[in-house]
N, C-alpha and C positions, 0 to 999 in steps of 0.2 A: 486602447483597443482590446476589446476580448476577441475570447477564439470564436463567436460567433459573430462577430465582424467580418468583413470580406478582407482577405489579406492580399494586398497588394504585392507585386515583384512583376520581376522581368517575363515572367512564363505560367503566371498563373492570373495574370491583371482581372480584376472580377470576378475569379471563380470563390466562392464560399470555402470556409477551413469545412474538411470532412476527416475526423479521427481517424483513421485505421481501428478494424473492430478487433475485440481481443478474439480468443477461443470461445467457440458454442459458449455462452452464457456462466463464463467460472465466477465464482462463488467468493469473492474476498471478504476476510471476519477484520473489521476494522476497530484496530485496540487504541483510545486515544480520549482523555481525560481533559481538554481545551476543545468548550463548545464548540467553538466559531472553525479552530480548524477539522473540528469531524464535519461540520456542515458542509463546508467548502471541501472535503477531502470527498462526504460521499458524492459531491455535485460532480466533482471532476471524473472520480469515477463510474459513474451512471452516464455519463457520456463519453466514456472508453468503452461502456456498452458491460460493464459489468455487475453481478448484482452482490450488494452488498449487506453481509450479517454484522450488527452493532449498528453505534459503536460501542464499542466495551470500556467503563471507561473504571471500573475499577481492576486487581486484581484480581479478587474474588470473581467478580463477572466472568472476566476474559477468559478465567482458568475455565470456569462451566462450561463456558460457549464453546472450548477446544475441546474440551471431553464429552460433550454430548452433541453437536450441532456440524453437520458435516458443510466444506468448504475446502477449497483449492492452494489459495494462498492466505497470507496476511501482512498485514503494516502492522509495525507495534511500537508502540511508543515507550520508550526506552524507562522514563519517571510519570506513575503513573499518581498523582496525591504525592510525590513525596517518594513513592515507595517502588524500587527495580521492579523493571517488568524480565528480572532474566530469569526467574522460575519458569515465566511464560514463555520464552525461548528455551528453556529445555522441556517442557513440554511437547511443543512444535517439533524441534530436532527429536524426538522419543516418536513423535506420530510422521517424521519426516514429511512434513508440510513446511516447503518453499515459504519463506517468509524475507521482510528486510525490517530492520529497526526506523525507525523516526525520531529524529531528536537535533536537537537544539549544539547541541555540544559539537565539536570539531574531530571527536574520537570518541573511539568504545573502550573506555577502560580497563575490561575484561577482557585476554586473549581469547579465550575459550570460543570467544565468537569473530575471531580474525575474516573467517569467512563469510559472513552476515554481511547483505548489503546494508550500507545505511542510504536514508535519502532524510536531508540537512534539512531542518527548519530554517527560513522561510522556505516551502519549496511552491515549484510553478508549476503548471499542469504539464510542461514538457517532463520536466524532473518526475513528477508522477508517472508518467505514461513510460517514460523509460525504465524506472524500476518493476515495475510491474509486469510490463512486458519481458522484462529480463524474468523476474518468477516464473508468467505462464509458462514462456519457452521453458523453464526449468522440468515442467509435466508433461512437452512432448516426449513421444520416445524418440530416440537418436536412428536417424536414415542412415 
């Protein structure tokens, strides 16, 4: 069953999945070097309702895309060919744009980014929707 299947339960019998939208139309720069998951990544996110820059999928790119191309948050794929994307996460942290890692691995090697979400390859559109949402929330201001 996909999320645009009608999702069956106790209290919703019939009714169609409808995402929750993110904030006004934010901007995620999607860093990610495996065709098939940036295709499936922007899918999942254009139907969180958000619009997306990339994906970026070397480092060279990325690093451009962050220094010239404005955007809210981003996902970044931790090995991008081969080669750390943690230049591109200091980067991010240096322009303090909300971001989380992507990756494969069970851990982030580097303390430095202790507080960097990850969201774990394979991941689902839930696991999506939850890290992201956790970002946006990061760019309201606090009530």
């Amino acid at each position: 069953m996909t999320r645009d299947d009608v999702q069956a339960g106790p209290d919703n019998v019939g009714a169609p999945y409808a995402p929750p939208a993110p904030c006004p139309k934010q901007r995620v720069l999607l860093i990610e070097d495996e065709t098939i998951i940036a295709m499936v990544t922007e899918e999942m996110l254009a139907d969180l309702g958000y619009d997306i820059l990339g994906p970026a999928d070397t480092i060279e790119m990325a690093s451009e895309l962050i220094e010239t191309q404005p955007f809210d948050i981003a996902l970044v794929d931790i090995n991008l060919h081969g080669a750390s994307s943690f230049p591109l996460a200091d980067q991010l942290l240096k322009r303090q744009i909300p971001f989380a890692f992507a990756t494969g691995a069970s851990h982030i090697s580097d303390g430095r980014y202790a507080d960097i979400p990850v969201l774990t390859k394979p991941y689902d559109f839930e696991a999506l929707q939850t890290i992201v949402g956790r970002l946006s929330a990061a760019l309201q201001p606090a009530s």
